[in-house]
Structures are given as C-alpha cells and as structure tokens.
C-alpha positions as a Markdown table, in Angstrom:
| # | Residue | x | y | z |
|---|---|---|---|---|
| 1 | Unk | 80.7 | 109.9 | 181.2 |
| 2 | Unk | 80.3 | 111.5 | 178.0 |
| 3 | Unk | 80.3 | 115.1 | 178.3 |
| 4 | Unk | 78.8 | 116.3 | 174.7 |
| 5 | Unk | 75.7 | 114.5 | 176.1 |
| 6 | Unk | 75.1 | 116.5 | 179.5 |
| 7 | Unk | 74.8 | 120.0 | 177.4 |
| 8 | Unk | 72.1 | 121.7 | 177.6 |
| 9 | Unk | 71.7 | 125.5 | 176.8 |
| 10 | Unk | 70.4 | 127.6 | 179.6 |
| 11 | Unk | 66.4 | 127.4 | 178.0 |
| 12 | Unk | 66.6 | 123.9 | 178.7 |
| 13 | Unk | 67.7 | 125.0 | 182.6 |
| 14 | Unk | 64.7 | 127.3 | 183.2 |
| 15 | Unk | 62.3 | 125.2 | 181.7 |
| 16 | Unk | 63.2 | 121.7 | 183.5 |
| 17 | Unk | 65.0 | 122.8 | 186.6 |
| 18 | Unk | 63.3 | 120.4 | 189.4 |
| 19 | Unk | 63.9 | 118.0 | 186.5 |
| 20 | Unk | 67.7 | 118.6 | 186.4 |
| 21 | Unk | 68.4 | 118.5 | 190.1 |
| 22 | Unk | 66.6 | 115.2 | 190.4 |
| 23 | Unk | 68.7 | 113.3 | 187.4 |
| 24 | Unk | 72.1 | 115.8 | 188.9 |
| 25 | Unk | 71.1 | 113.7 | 192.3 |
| 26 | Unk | 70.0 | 110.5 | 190.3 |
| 27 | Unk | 73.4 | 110.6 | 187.9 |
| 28 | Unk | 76.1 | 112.0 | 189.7 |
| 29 | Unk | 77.3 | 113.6 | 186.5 |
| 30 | Unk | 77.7 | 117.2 | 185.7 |
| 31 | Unk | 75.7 | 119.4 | 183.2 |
| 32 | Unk | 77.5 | 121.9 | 181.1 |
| 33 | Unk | 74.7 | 125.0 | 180.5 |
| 34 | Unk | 75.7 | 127.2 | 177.6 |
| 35 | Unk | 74.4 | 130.6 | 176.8 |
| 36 | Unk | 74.4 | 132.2 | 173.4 |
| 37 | Unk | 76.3 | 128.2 | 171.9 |
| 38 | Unk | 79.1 | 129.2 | 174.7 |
| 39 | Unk | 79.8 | 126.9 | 177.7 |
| 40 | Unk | 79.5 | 129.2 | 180.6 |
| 41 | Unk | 78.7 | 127.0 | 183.7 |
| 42 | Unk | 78.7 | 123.7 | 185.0 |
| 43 | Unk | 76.3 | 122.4 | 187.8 |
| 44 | Unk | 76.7 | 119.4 | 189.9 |
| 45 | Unk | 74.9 | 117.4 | 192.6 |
| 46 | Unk | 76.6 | 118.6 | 196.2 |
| 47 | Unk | 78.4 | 114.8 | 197.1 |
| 48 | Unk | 79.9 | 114.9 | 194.0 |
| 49 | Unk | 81.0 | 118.5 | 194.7 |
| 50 | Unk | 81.5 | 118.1 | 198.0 |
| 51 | Unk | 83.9 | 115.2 | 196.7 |
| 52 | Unk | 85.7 | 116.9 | 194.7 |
| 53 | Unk | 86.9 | 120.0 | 197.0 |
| 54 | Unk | 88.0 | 117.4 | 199.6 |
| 55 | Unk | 89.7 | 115.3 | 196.6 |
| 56 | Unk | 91.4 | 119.0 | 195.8 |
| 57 | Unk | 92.4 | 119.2 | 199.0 |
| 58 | Unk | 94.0 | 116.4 | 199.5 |
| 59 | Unk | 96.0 | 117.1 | 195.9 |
| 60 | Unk | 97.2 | 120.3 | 197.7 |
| 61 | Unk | 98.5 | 118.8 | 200.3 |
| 62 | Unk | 100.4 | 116.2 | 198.1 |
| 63 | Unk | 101.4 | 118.9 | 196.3 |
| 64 | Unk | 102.9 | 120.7 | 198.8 |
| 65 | Unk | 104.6 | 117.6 | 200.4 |
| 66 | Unk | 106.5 | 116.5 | 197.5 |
| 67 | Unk | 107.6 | 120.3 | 196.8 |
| 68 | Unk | 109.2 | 120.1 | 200.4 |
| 69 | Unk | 111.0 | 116.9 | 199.9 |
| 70 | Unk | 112.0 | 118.4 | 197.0 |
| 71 | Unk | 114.0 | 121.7 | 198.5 |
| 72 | Unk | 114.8 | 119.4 | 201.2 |
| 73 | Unk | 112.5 | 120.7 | 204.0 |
| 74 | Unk | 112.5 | 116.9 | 206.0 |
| 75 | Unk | 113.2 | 115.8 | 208.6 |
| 76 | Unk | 114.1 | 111.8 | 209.7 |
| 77 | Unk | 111.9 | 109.7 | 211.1 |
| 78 | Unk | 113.9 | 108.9 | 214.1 |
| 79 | Unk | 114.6 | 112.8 | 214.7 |
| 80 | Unk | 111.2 | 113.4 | 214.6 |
| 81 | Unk | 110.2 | 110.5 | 217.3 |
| 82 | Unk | 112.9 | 111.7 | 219.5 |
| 83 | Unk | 111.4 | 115.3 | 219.2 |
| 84 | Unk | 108.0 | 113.9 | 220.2 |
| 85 | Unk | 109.9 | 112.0 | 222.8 |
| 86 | Unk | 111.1 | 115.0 | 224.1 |
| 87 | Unk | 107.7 | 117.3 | 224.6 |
| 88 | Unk | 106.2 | 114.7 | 226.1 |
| 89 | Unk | 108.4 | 113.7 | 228.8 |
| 90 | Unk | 108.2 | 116.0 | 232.1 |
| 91 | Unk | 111.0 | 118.5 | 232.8 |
C-alpha cells in the first residue's frame, strides 16, 4: 500500500463520500484526509478496523506476558497442573 496515494484533503471527503466508503469497503486500505495541507484523520473500512483492535489486543497481551516472565511472575507447568488437579478433585 502506498500511503501518499490514499490522500485526499477533506473537499475531496464531502464531495465523494458514498464514493469513498465503497472503494474503503472495495480496498481495504486507509485514507489519510487532511485539512488546511495537514494530515488530521484517517478513515478505514470496519474489518479492517475491527482487525486491527483485536490484532492490538492480542499485542497487549503479549506484551504483558513477556513483561511477567521477565520479573519472574511464572509459575511451572507441572505446579500449575497439580493446582488444577487440586480444585477439581472433591474434598
């Protein structure tokens, strides 16, 4: 994808806006809408948006995992099967 070719300045947004959301839907690539020759917003079909919070998500969570193996915060896999082991037999 080549960016400098999906900017448009916000004239071009009012004018063709059924056209936009059909190519967004069509292309799957953003479009960068400046106002005044400043980039101020970028608008995307919702799968691809949708796509990218979960892909965000899941980054987090990565994230988060390797900072706890880092500091240590794990635990073995066998100590975590027994502990499973444990809650689910009967007292």
């Amino acid at each position: 994808m080549k960016l400098s070719r999906r900017i448009k300045p916000i004239s071009y947004l009012k004018a063709h806006a059924a056209e936009i959301v059909r190519t967004l839907g069509e292309q799957r690539e953003p479009l960068v809408i400046t106002q005044n020759g400043e980039a101020k917003v970028v608008i995307q079909d919702i799968e691809s948006y949708e796509q990218t919070q979960q892909t965000m998500a899941l980054l987090k969570i990565l994230a988060l995992g390797m900072r706890q193996v880092e500091e240590g915060k794990v635990l073995s896999a066998d100590s975590v099967i027994k502990r499973l082991r444990e809650k689910r037999e009967p007292s």
